[in-house]
N, C-alpha and C positions, 0 to 999 in steps of 0.2 A: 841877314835873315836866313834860316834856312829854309831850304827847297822843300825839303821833308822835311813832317813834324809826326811824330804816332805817340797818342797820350792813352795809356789804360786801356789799350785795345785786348777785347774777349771774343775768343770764336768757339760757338760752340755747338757742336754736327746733334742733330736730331736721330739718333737710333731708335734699332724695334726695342732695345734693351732700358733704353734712357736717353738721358743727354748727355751727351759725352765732354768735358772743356778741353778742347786742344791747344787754347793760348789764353793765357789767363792774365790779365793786368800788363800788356809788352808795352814800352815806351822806348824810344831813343827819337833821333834828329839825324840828318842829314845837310851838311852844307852844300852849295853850290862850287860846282867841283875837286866835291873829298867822295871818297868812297869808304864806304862800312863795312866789313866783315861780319857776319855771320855764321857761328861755329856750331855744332851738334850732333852728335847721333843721328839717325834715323827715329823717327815719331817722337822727336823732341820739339816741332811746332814749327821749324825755321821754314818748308814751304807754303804752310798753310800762312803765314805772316806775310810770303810775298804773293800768294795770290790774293790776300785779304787787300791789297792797296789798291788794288785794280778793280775790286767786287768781282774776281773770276770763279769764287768757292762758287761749287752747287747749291740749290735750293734748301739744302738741310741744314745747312749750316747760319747759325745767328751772330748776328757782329755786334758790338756797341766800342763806343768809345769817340774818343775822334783820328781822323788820316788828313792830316792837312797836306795837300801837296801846291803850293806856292799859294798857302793864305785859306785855299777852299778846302771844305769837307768832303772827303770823297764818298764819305757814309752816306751823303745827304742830298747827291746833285741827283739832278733827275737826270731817265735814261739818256736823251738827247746828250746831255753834255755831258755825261758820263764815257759815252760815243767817241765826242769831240776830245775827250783827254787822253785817252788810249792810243798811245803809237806816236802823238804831240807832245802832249804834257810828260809821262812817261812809258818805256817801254819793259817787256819783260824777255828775256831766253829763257826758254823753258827748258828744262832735265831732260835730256835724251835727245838728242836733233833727228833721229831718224824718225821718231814717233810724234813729233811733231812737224814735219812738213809734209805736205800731202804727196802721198805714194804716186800719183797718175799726173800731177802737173809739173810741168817746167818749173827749175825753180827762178827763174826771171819774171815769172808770169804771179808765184808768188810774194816774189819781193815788191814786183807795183804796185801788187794787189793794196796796200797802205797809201802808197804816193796817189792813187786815183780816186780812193776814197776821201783824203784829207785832203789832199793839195787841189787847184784851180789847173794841177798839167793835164797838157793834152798824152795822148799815147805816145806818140813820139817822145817828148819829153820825158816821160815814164822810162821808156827802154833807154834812153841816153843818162839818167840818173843811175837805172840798173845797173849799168855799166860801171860807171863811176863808183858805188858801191861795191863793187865786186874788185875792183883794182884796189880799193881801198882796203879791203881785210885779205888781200895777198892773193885775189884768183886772177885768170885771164878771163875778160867780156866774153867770151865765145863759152864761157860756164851756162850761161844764162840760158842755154838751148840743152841744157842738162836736165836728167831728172834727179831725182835725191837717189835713186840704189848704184845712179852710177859715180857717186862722188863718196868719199873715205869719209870715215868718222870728222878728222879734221878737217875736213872741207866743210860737211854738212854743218859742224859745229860756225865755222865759218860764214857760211850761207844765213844761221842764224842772229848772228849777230849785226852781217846786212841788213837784215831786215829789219833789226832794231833800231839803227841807225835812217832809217829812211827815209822818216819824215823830223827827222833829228830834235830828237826829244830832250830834253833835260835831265831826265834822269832814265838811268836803265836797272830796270833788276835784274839779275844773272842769276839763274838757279842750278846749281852743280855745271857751270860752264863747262869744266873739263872729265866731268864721268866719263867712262870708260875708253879716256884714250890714253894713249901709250905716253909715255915720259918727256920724247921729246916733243912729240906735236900738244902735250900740256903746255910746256915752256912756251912752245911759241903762242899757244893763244892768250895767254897771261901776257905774254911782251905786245900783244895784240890789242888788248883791252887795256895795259896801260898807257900804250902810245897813246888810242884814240881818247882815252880819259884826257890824259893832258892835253891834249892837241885842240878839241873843243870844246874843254872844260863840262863835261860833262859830271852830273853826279852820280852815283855809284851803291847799289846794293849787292855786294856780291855774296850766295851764299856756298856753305864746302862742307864736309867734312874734317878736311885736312886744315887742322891751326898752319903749319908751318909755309902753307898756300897762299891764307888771308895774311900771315903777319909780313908776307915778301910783297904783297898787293895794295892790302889795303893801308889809308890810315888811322882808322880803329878798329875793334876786334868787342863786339857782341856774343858774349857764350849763352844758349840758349839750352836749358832742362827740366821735362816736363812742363811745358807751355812758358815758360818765365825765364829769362833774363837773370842768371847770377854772378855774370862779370862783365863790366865794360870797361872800356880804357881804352888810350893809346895800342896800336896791333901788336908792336914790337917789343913795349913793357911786357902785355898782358902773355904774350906766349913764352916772353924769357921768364915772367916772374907771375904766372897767377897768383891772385889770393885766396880764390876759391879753388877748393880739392876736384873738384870736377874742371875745372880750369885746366888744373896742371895735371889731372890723370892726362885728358887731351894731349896737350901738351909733351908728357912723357913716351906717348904712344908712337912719336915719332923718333925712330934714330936722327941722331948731328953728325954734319962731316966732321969730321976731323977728331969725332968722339968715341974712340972703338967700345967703350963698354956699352954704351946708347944703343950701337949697330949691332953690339953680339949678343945684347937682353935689351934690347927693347919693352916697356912696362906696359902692361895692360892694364884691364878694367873688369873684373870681375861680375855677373849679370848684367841684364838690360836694363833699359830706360822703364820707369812704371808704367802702369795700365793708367791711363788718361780716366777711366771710369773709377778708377781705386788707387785713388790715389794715398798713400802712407800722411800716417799724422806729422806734424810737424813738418822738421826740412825733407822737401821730397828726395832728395839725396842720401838722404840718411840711412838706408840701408846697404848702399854700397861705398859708405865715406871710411878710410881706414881710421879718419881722425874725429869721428864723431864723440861728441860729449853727453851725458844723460839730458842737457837744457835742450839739445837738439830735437829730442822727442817733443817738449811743448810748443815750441818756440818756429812760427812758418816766416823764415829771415825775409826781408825788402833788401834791394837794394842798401848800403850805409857803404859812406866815403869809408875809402882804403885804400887812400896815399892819393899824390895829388894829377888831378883829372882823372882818378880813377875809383870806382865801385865793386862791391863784392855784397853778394846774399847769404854771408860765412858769420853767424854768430865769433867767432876766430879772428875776424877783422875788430872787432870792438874792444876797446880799453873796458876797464870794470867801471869806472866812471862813466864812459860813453852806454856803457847797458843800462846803467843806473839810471838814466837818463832817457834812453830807446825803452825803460819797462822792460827788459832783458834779463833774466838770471845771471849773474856772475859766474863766472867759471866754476870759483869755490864753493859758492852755494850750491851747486847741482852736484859736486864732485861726491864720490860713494866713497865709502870708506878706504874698500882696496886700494882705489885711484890715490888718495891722500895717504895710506900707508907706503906702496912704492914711491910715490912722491920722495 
């Protein structure tokens, strides 16, 4: 069974301007000890989807759908146990460690702060947990009398993920774990996060920027543009081989070792993600796709299989039978003249 379930979830922020949809129709699963990747741009939906699991969005923002997390609704529980699930059921790292631990407290003082809420320990047992936590994601106990500006990026980042661990949850969401730290303290909090993945089986949301992060981390790979979901699979397939053109722009963005033309032109992506309020007819991709076809203009793709355990929202993915069948335009029917004369 899995741990996480998100079916058709919509979040949509209340503006002076309108309503705005940030995540429109997201689905996936999570097993009981796998971890999901999470890939995108920036204002492509992927933190607004892990704050949506916990109901941490503000007041303006509207949800529906369903968040099953081990069976229950998390759309639907009252505050109490809403309470009760946060920091137990699962936990979250939030983007930026510095900005998320409070400036003027110890961070020992913070990290019980969860053990004294949820757990039956006394303070003593709090501080002796503390400890333990902190040995456990690579510090010395004698941190815990630290404040946050006197510990490095990596540490703080560190600090964070203690405290997800605390009252040891089942699942963690990880939101940019490794923003803006140096190359090699990324590595080590990745070999950090995978240790304790395996080690207590924990389940795993991790989200990134960087494809080449989630496909060494996780194992699957969710690509998320303009509020939706248009590739999932396998992390490893989906980075060596998207099916979707937004997939592999990602994808190409990154140099490979041992691949000098990758390192000395690395591919970009021409414009940004659309305006969530204005959003383009058809595939929202469609303006910066170099492989775009004229059906693309009508046609707003779902998900559809494209190879196995895997998905893509690529009209491109579909045989002419299989469109025929999805109510799809065929290639050749939308094809304009030009396209069919260079043919």
């Amino acid at each position: 069974m899995n741990y996480l379930e998100v079916k058709d979830l919509h979040v949509t922020y209340r503006t002076a301007g309108g309503e705005v949809p940030a995540v429109r129709g997201v689905g996936f699963s999570v097993e009981p000890g796998r971890k999901l990747g999470v890939a995108g741009e920036s204002g492509c939906g992927k933190s607004t989807v892990a704050l949506a699991l916990l109901r941490l969005l503000p007041s303006s923002a509207t949800l529906s759908g369903e968040i099953l997390l081990d069976g229950e609704d998390v759309l639907t529980m009252r505050w109490g146990r809403l309470r009760a699930v946060r920091w137990v059921g699962a936990s979250i790292v939030f983007q930026g460690a510095m900005h998320s631990l409070n400036a003027v407290r110890r961070i020992g003082d913070q990290i019980a702060e969860p053990i004294l809420l949820h757990n039956t320990a006394t303070p003593a047992e709090a501080t002796r947990r503390v400890g333990e936590l902190l040995e456990h994601v690579g510090l010395p106990r004698w941190r815990a009398r630290s404040f946050p500006h006197e510990l490095s990026g990596g540490q703080r980042q560190r600090v964070m993920i203690a405290m997800a661990l605390a009252c040891e949850p089942r699942l963690i969401i990880a939101d940019e774990p490794t923003t803006a730290l140096d190359v090699m303290i990324q590595a080590q909090i990745l070999r950090l996060i995978d240790r304790l993945v395996g080690e207590q089986g924990i389940s795993m949301m991790m989200i990134s920027h960087d494809l080449s992060v989630l496909a060494d981390t996780c194992d699957r790979l969710a690509v998320m543009y303009a509020g939706r979901i248009v590739e999932e699979g396998p992390a490893g397939t989906v980075f060596a081989g998207a099916r979707h053109p937004y997939g592999g722009a990602l994808s190409a963005a990154f140099p490979r070792i041992g691949d000098p033309a990758s390192r000395r032109a690395p591919s970009g992506l021409a414009g940004d993600p659309p305006d969530p309020a204005a959003l383009p007819g058809g595939c929202s991709f469609r303006p910066r796709c170099a492989v775009a076809e004229d059906r693309c203009a009508e046609v707003d793709p779902v998900l559809w299989p494209a190879g196995p355990d895997r998905a893509a929202a690529c009209v491109r993915v579909l045989t002419d039978e299989q469109a025929a069948e999805a109510g799809v335009p065929g290639a050749a029917a939308t094809a304009t003249p030009e396209k069919e004369t260079s043919a």
